[in-house]
KOLBA-407825 format. One record per residue: x, y, z of N, C-alpha, C, O in turn; residue in three letters. Coordinates in steps of 0.02 Angstrom, whole numbers, plus 50000, padded with zeros to 5 digits. Example, Ala and Ser with C-alpha at 12.3 -4.5 7.8 and 13.67 -1.06 7.14 Angstrom:
<nodes>
506604971650390506154977550390506604983550390507124983450423ALA 506424988850354506844994750357506455000250394506705005750402SER 
</nodes>
This chain:
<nodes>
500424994050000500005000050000500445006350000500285011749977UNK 500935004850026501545010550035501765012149976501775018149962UNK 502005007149923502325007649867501725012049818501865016949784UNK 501065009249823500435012149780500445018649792500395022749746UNK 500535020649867500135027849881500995031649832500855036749800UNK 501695029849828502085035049827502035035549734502205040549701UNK 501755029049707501535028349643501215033349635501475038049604UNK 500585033849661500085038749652500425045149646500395048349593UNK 500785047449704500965054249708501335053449650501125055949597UNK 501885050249653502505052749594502095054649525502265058949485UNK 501415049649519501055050549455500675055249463500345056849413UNK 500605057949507499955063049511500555070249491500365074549451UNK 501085070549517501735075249499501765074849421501745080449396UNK 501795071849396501845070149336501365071449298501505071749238UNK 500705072449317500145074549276500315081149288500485084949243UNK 500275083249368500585091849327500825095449298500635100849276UNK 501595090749291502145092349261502035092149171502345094749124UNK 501465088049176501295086249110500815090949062500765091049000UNK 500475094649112499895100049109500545106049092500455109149039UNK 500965107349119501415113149103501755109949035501745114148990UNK 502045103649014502245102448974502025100048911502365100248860UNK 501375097548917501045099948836500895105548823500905106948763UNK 500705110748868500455118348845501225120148800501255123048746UNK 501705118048831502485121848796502555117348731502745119548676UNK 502415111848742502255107848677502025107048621502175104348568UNK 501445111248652500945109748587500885117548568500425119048529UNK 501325122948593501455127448552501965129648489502155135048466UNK 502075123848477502385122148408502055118348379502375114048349UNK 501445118148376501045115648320501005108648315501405104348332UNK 500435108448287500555098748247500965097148196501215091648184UNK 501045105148149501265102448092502045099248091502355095348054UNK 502205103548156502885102848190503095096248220503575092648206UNK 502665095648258502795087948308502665081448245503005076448253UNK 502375081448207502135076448162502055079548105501545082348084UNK 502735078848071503075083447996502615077447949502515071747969UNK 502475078947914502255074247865502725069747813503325070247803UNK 502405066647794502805059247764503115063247698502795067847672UNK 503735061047673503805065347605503425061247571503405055147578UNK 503015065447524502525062247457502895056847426502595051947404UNK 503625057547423503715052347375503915045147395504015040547355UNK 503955044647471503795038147506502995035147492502825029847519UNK 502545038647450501775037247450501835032347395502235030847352UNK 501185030447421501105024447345501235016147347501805013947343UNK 500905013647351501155005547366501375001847311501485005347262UNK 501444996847306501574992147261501784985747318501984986547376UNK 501664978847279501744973347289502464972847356502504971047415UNK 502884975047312503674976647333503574979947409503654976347458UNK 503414986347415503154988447473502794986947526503034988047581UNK 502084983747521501934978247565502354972747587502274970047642UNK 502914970447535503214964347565503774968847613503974966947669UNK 503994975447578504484978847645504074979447719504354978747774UNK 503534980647710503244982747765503014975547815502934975447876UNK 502964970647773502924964147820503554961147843503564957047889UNK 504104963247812504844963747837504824969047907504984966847962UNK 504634975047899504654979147945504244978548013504384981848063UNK 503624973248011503354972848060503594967548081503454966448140UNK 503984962948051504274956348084505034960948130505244959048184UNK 505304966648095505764969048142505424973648213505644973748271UNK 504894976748187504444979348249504254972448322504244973348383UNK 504154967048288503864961448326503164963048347502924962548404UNK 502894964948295502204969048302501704961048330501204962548364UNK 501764956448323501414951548317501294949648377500724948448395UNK 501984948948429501984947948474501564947748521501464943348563UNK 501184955948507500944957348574500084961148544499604963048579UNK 500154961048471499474960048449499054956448414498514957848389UNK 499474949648416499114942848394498994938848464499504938248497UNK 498524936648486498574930848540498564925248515498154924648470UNK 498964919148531498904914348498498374910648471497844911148501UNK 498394907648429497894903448414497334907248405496804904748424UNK 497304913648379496754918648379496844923648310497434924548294UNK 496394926748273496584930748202497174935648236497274939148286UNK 497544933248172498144940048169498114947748189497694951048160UNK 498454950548230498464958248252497534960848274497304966548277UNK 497234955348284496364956948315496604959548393496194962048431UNK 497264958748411497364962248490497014956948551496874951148536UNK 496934959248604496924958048652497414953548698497284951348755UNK 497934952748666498594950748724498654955648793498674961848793UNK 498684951748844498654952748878499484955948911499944951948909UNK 499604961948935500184963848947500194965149028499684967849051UNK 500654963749065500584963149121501054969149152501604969049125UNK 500994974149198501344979949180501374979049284500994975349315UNK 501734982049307501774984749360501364989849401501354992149458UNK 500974990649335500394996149358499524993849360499024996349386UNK 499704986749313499194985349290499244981949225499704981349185UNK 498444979149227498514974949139498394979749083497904983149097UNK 498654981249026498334981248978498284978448910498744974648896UNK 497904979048872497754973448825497884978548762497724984448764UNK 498304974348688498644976848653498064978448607497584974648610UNK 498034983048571497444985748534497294980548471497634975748452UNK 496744982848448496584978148357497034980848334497274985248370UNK 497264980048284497674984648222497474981848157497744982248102UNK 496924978748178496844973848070496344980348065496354985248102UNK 495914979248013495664984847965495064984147966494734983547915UNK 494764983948035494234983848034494024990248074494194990648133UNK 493604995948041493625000848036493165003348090493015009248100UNK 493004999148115492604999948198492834999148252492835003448296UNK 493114992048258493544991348335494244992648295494594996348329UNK 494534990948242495244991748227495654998748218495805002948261UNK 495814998648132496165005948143496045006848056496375010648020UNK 495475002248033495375002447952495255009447942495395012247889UNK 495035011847983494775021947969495285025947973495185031947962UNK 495925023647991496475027248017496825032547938496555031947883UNK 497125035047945497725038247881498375037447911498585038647968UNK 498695034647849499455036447880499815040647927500345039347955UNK 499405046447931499775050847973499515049148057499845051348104UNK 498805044748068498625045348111499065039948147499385041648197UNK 499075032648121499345026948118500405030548122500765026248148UNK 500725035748104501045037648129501125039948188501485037448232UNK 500755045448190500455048348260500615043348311501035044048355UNK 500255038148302500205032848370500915027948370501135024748418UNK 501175028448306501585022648328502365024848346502745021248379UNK 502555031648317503005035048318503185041348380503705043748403UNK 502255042948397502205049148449501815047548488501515051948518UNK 501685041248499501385039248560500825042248573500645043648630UNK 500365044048498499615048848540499155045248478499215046348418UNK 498725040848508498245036348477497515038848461497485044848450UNK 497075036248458496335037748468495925039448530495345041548527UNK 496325038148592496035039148634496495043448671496455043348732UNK 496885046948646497295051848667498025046948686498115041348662UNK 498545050548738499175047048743499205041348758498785039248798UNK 499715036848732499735027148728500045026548799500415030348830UNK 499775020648815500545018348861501175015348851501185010348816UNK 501625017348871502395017748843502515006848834502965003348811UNK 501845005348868501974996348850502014995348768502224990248741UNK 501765001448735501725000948652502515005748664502615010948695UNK 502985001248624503585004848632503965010848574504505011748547UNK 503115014748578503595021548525504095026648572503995032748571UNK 504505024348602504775027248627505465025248601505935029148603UNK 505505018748577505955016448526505715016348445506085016248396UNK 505245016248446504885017648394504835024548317504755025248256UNK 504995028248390505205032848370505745034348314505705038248267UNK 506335029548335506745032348286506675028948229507215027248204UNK 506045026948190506105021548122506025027248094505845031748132UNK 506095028748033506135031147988505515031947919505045028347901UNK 505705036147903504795037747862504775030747812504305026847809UNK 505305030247780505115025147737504975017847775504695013947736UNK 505105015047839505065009647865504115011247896503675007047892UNK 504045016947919503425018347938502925018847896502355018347918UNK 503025019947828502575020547754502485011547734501965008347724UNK 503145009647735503025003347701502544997447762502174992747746UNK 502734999747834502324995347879501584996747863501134992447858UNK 501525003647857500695004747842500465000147787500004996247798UNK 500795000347722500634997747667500454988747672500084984647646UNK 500964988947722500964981747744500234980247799499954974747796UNK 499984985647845499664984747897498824984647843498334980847838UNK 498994989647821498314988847763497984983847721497464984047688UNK 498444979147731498164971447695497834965947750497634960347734UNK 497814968847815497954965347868497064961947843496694965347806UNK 496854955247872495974955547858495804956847906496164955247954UNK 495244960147916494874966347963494524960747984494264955947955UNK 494594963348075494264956948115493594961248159493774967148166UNK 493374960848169492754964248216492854960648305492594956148338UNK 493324965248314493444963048412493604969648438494004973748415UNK 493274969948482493194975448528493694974348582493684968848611UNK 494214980048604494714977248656494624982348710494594988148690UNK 494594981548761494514985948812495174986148847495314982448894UNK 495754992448811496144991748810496604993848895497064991048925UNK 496324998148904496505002448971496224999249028495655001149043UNK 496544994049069496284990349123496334992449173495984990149218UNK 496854998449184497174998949231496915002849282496565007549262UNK 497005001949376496755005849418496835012849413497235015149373UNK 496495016549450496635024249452497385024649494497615019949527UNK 497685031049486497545034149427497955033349375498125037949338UNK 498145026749368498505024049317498145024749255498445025249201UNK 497415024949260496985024249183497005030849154496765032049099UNK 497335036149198497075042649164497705044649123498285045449141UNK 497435045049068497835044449000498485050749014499095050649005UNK 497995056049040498175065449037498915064249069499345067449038UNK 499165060549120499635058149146500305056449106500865057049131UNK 500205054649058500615051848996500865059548986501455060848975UNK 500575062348988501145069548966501515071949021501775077449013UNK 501595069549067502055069949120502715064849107503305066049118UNK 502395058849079502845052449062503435056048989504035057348980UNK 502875056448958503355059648890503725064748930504315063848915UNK 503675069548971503935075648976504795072648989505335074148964UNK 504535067049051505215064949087505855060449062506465060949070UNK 505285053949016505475049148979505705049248910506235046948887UNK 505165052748874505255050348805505715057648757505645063748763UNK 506095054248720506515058548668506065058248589506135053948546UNK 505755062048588505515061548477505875064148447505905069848426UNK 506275058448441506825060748405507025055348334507105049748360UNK 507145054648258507105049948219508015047048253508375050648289UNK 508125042248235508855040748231509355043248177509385043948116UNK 509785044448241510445047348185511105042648200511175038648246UNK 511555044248148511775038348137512465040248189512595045948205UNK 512875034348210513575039248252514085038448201514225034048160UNK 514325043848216514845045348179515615039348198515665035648247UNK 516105039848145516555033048158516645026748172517095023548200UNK 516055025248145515685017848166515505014048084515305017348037UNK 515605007748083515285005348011514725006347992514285007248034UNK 514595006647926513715006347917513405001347944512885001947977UNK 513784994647930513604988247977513314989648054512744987548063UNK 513604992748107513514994048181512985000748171512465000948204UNK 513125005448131512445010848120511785003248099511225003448126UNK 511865000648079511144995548052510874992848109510294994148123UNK 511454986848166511194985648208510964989548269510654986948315UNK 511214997648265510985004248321510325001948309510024998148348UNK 509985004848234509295005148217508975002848234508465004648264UNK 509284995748215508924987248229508854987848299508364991048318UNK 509324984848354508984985548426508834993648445508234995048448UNK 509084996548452508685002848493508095006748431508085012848426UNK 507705003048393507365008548342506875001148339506894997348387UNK 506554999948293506004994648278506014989148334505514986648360UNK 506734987448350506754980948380506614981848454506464976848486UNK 506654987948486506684990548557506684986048613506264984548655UNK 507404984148599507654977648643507874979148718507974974848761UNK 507944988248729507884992748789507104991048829507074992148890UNK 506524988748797505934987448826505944983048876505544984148921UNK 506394976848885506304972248902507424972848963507654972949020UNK 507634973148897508474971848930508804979748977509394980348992UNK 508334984548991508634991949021508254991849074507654992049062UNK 508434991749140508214991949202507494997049187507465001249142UNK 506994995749233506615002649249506635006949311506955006049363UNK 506305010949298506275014849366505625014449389505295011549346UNK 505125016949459504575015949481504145016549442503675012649438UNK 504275024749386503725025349349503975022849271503905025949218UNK 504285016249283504325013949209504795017849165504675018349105UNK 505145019749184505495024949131506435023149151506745023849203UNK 506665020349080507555018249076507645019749124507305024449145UNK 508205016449175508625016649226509285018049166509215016349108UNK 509915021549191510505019849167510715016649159510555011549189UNK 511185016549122511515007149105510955003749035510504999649041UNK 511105005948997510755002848939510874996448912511434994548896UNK 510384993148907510424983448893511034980148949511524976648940UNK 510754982949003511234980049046510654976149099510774976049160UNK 510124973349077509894968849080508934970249123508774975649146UNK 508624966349123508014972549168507634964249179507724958649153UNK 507244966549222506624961149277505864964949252505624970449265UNK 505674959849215505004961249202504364954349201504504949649164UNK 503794953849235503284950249232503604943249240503434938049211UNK 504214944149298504514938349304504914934849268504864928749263UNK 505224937549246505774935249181506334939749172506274944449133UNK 506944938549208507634943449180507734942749118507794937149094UNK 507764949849070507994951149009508784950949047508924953149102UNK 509314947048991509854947749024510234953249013509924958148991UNK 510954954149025511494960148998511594957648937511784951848927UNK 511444963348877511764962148814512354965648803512554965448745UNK 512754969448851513344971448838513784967348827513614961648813UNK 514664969548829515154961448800515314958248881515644953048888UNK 514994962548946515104958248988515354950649003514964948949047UNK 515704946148993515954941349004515594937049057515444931349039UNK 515454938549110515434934049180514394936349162514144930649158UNK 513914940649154513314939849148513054941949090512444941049083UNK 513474945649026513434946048961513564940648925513644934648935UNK 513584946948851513794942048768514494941048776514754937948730UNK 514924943348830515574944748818515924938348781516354939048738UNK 515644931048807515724923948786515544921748696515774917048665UNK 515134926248676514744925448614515444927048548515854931448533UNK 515314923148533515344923848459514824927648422514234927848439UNK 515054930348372514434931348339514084928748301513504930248287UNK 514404924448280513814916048250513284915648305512704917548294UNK 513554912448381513354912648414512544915448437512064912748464UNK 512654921848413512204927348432511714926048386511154924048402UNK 511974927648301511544925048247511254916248245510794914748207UNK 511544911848283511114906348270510564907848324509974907848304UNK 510714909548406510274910348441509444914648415508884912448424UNK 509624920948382509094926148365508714921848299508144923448282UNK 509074916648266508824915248221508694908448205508574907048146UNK 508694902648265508314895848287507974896848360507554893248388UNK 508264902648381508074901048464508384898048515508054897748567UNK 509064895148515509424890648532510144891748491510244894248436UNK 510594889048540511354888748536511614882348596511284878048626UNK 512154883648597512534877848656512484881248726512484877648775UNK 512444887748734512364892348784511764893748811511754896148867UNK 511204892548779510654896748784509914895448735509904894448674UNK 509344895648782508964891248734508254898448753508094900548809UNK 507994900648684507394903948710506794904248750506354900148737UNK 506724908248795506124905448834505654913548869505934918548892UNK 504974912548862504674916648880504724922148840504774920548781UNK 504734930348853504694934348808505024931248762504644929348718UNK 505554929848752506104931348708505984926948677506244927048622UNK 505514920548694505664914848634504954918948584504884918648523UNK 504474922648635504044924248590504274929848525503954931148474UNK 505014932548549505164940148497505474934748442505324935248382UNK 506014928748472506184924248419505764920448358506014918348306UNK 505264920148373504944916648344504394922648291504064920848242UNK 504424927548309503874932348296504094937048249503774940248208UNK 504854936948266505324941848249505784941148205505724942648145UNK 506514937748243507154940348227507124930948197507564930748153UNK 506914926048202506954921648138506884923248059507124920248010UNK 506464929548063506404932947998506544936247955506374937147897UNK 507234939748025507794943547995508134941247952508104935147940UNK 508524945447919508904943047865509504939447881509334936047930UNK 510154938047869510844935347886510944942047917510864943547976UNK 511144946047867511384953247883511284958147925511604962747950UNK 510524955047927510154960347990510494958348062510734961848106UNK 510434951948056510664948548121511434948848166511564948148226UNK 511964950548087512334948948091512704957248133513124958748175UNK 512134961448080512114968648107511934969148174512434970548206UNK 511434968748209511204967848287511964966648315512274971348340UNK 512294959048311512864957048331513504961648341513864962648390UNK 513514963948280514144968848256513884976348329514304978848366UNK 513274978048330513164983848358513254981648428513524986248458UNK 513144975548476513074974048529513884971248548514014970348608UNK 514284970348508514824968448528515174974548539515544975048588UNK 515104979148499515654984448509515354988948574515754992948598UNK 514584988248609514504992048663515114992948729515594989148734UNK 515004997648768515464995248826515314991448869514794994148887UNK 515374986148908515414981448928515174985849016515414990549048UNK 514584981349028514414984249100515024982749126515534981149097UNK 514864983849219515294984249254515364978949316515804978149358UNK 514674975249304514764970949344515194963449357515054958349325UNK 515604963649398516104958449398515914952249449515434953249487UNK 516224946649452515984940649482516074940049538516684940449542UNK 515804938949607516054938549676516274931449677516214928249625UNK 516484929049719516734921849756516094918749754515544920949771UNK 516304911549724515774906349702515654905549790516014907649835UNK 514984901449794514814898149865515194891349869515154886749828UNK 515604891549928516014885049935515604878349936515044878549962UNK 515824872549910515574867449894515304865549962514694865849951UNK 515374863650030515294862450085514784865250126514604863250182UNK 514494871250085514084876550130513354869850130513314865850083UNK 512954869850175512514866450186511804866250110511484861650086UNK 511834875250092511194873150049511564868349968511344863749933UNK 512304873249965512674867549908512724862149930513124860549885UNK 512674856449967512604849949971512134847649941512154843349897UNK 511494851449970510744849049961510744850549896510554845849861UNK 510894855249870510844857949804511144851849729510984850649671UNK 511554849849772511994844249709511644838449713511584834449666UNK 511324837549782510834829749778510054832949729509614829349706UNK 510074836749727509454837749704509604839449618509254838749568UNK 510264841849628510284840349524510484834649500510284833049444UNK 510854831049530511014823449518510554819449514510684814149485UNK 509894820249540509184817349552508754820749492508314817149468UNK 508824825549473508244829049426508534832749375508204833649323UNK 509214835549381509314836449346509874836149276509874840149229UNK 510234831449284510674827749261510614826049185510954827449136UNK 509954821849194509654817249158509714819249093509884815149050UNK 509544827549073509634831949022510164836349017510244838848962UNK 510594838049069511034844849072511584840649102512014844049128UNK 511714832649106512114832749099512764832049169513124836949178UNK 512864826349212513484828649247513944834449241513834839349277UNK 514384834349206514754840549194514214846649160514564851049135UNK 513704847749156513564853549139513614856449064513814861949045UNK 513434852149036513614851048954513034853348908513044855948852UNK 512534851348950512004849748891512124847248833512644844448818UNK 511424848748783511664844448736511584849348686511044851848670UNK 512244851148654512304858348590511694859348558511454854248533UNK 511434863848552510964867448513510224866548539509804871048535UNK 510134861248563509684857148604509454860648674509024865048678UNK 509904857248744509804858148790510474864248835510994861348852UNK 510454869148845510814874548860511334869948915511174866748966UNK 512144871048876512494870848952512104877049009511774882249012UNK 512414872549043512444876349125513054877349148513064879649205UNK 513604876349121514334879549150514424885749101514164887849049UNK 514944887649144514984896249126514444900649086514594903449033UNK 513974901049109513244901749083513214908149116513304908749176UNK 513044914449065513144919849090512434921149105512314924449156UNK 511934919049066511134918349108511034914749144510454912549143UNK 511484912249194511464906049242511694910249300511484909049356UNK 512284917049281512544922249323512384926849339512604931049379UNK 511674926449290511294934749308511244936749386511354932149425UNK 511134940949403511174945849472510534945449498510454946849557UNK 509934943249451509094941649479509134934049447509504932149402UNK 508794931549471508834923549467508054923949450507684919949478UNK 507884927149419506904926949425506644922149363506154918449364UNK 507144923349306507044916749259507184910249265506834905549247UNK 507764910149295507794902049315507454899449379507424893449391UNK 507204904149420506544900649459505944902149416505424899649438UNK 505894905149367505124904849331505144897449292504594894749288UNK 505704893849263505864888449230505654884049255505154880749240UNK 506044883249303506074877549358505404877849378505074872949359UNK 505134882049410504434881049413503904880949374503424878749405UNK 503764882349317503274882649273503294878149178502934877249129UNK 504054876649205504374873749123504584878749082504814884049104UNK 504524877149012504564881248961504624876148890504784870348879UNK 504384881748852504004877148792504994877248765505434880548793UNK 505084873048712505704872848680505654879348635505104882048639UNK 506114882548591505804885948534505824882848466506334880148444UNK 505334883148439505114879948363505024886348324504594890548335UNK 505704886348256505804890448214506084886248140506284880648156UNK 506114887048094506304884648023506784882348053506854876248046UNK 507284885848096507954883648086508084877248156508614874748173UNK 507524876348179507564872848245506894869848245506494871148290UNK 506734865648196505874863748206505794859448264505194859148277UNK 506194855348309505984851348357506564852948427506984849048451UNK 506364861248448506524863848499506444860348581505924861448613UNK 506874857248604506594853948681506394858948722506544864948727UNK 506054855448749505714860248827505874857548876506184852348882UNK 505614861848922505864859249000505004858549044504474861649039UNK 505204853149083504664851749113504574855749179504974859449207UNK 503894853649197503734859749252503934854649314503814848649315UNK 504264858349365504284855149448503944857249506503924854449561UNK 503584864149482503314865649550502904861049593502854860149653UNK 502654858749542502094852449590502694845649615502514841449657UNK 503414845349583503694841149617504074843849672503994840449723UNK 504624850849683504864851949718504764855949767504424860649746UNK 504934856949844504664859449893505314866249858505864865049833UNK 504924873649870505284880449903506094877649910506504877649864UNK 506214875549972507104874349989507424871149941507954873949925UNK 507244864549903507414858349853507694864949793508284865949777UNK 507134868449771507194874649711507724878049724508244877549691UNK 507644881549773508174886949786508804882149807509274885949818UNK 509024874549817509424872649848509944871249761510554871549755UNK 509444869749708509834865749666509964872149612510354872449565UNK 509584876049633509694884349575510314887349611510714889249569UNK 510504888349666511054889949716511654884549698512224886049681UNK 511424878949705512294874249660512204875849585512634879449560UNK 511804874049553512144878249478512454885649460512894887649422UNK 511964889149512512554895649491513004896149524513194901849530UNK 513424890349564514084891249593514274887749581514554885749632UNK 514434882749523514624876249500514714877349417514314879849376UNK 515424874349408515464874049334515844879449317515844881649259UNK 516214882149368516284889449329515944894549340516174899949322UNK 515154894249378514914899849386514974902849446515494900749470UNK 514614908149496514684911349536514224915849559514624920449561UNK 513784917949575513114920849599512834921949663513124919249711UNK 512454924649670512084924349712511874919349754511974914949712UNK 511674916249801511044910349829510704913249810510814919049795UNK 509894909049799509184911149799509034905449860509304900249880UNK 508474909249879508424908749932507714905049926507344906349879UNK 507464898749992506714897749990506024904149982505504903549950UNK 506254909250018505654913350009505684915949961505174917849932UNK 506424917049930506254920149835505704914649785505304915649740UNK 505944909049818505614904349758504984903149800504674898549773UNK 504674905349852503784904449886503574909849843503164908549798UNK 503904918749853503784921749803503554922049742503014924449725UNK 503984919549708503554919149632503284912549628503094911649570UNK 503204908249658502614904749651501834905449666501374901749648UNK 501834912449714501354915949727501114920549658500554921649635UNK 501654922249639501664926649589501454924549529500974927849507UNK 501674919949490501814915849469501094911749437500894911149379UNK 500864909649492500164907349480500384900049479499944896549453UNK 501014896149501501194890749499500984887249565501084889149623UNK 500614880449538500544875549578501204872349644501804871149649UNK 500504872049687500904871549766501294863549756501114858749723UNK 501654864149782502214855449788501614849249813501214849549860UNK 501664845549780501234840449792501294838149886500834836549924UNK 501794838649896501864834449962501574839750036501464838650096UNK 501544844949996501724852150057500834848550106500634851350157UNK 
</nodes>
């Protein structure tokens, strides 16, 4: 209740701040804030729709406005926010609940400036990276969005408690958060590493998920240096070594983004959904670009403490309980099986600093990922209903101090935690 009421205030600050900062805003006009498309990006053809279905596979537009097993971009995915749910809008062309009535400029408007039909978006639609695509990637997505078949679903998009639902607030958010700004390119850098800038921080907005937040949702410092969301650590994509790519090759990187899987690392949760939605669709080049841009970042700062000595009481328990469950697949030495089943030695997502994915695993499973390049992806089975709280935290505590690695303990009440959280079934025996 403590954390809600300072929410409130900080947001209720923020609507003021926001009341002073669109009046200064919006005295430069619309024509200003939302320049119009040059005419000669207008015009479709065949060619153009297929750029623009390229461009929404780099957006990962699908992701989060297709629900599975349900018509394409009809919306209602469910997004789980810290503030609240909200549900991803229609976007097919159906000109009642969707956005078939829309014009390019409006369908810009929203996806580039964050101001929709019902006035300002929430920053869970990420034009805040969005921002920097470029007119021709934003012309050809339309061209592409315009073929979409128009579904008739009504989404009731804004779930969220007061005064989280009040839109007017969002101009406090932009005031603090957001830059509209297109991307520019850096200077002394290849065109190659300018491609993958674009690629993750512009369509791909891989900052959504891998850049810490702050209370009111808005970048922490330290960019792709890794972030905790809806129970799932996005990891460090810097060259970090000990909880980064620092280990990666860049094959590496490109087979992962583009089967879902490597010898290191196997997709799961968001990310198998961006893999699969997304960056399988990329090109070689695109991929290879992402790589090229993420290797040359600077390398966070976080370094490895002293592994937990083999002798400590929960590492005992911890090694009887992977020798028992988990072996079978990963392997005595910690091997896994290449491309397949992720080692677990020197596993820099095994080192992360929040352990919230490998207790979401362990407790809930995870589907394998299935892509062209990986059609029979393994999964992992669920244990919550087999293992008690201590057993979890005993055998997640010897892998990340075993093999080479070094971490943290997790602890029983971290893993009662998100099983509360979680929505995961109680241990059969409890």
């Amino acid at each position: 209740m403590t954390q809600f009421r300072t929410l409130a205030a900080v947001a209720l600050g923020c609507g003021l701040i926001g009341f002073a900062g669109f009046a200064a805003w919006a005295k430069h006009g619309e024509s200003q804030r939302f320049a119009a498309i040059p005419p000669a990006l207008l015009g479709e053809s065949v060619a153009q729709i297929e750029r623009g279905r390229y461009v929404a596979a780099m957006a990962d537009c699908a992701a989060c406005h297709t629900v599975p097993g349900k018509p394409e971009y009809a919306g209602g995915y469910s997004l789980q926010t810290p503030f609240g749910s909200i549900q991803a809008s229609n976007i097919t062309q159906d000109p009642e609940t969707g956005i078939g009535s829309w014009s390019l400029e409006q369908f810009d408007k929203a996806v580039r400036h964050g101001i929709g039909r019902h006035g300002y978006l929430y920053p869970a639609m990420p034009y805040p990276a969005y921002a920097k695509m470029s007119d021709a990637d934003i012309t050809d997505l339309w061209a592409y969005i315009k073929t979409v078949e128009p579904v008739h679903q009504t989404v009731v998009e804004n779930q969220l408690p007061f005064p989280y639902n009040q839109r007017f607030l969002l101009a406090g958010w932009n005031l603090l958060f957001f830059k509209d700004q297109p991307f520019t390119p850096q200077a002394g850098v290849s065109a190659q590493v300018n491609r993958g800038d674009y690629l993750v921080n512009g369509p791909g907005h891989c900052a959504a998920c891998h850049t810490g937040k702050n209370l009111l949702g808005g970048d922490l410092a330290g960019a792709l240096h890794g972030g905790t969301l809806q129970g799932w650590h996005a990891p460090d994509l810097t060259p970090n070594p000990h909880v980064g790519l620092g280990k990666w090759a860049s094959d590496d990187l490109v087979r992962y983004l583009k089967t879902g899987s490597n010898h290191q690392a196997a997709a799961s949760g968001p990310m198998l959904e961006a893999v699969e939605n997304s960056t399988q669709h990329l090109t070689d080049a695109d991929l290879y670009a992402i790589a090229a841009y993420l290797q040359q970042l600077p390398a966070s700062a976080e370094q490895p403490g002293p592994a937990i000595a083999a002798d400590d009481p929960q590492m005992v328990t911890g090694k009887r309980v992977v020798e028992s469950q988990c072996e079978a697949c990963h392997r005595r030495d910690g091997h896994g099986v290449r491309n397949m089943i992720p080692a677990l030695r020197d596993n820099a997502q095994v080192n992360a600093r929040d352990a919230a994915s490998l207790i979401n695993i362990v407790l809930r499973g995870a589907e394998g990922p299935v892509t062209a390049g990986n059609p029979t992806g393994a999964g992992m089975p669920r244990f919550d209903w087999k293992m008690a709280d201590e057993d979890i935290a005993a055998a997640l505590t010897y892998i990340r101090n075993s093999w080479g690695n070094s971490a943290a303990r997790v602890s029983a009440a971290d893993v009662s935690r998100a099983r509360t959280a979680l929505g995961a079934e109680a241990w059969l025996m409890r």
